[in-house]
C-alpha positions in Angstrom: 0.0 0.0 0.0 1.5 3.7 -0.8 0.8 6.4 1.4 2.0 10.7 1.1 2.6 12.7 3.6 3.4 15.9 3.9 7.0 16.3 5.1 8.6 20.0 6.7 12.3 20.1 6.6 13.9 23.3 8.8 17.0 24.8 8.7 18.7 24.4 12.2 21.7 26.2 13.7 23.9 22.8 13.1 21.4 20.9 10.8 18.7 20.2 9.4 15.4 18.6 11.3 12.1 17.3 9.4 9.2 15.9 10.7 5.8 14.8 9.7 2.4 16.9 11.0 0.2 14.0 10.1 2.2 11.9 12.3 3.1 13.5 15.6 6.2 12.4 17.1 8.0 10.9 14.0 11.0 13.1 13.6 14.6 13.0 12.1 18.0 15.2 11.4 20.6 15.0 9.2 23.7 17.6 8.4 22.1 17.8 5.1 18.7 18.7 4.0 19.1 15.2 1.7 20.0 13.6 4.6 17.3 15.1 6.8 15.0 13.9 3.7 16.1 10.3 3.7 16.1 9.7 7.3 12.8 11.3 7.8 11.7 8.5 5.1 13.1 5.8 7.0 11.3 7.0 10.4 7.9 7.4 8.6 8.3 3.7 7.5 9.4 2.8 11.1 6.9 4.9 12.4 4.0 3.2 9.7 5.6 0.0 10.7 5.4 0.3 14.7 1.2 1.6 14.5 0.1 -1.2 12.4 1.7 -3.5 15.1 0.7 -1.8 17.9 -2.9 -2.3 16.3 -3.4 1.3 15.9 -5.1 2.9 12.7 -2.9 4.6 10.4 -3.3 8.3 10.0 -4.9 9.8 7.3 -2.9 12.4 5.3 -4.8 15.5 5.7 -2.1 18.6 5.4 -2.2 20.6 2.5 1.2 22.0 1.6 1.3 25.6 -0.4 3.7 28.2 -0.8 2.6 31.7 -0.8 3.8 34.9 -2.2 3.5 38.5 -1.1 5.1 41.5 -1.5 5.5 43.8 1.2 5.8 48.2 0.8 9.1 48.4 1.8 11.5 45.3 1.3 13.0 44.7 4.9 16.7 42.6 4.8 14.7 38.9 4.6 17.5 36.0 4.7 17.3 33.0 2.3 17.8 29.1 3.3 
């Protein structure tokens, strides 16, 4: 069976962290945002993996991911990742 979920990776001081709002609590780093990517794929599987032994239901993907634009009157100093 495939699933989707929504993923957020975040720029942190020494890393990079990404976790999953559909499924609280499964998280992951990595020094690189690929590697924050393909550990955060291996702890969704775990994660998948662990419920469906437990017994427990499976979440339901239900975020929506969008990126939105706006322009602002004056253009403060905004840093990029």
């Amino acid at each position: 069976m495939k699933l989707r979920y929504a993923v957020v990776i975040e720029k942190a001081p020494n890393n990079y962290s990404a976790y999953v709002p559909d499924l609280p609590g499964c998280v992951a780093t990595g020094r690189t945002s690929a590697e924050a990517e393909k550990q955060i794929k291996l702890a969704i599987r775990e994660h998948l993996e662990a419920l469906a032994q437990s017994g427990c239901p499976i979440p339901p993907s239900t975020t929506v991911c969008e990126y939105i634009e706006t322009q602002l009157a004056a253009a403060p100093s905004v840093s990029q990742p």
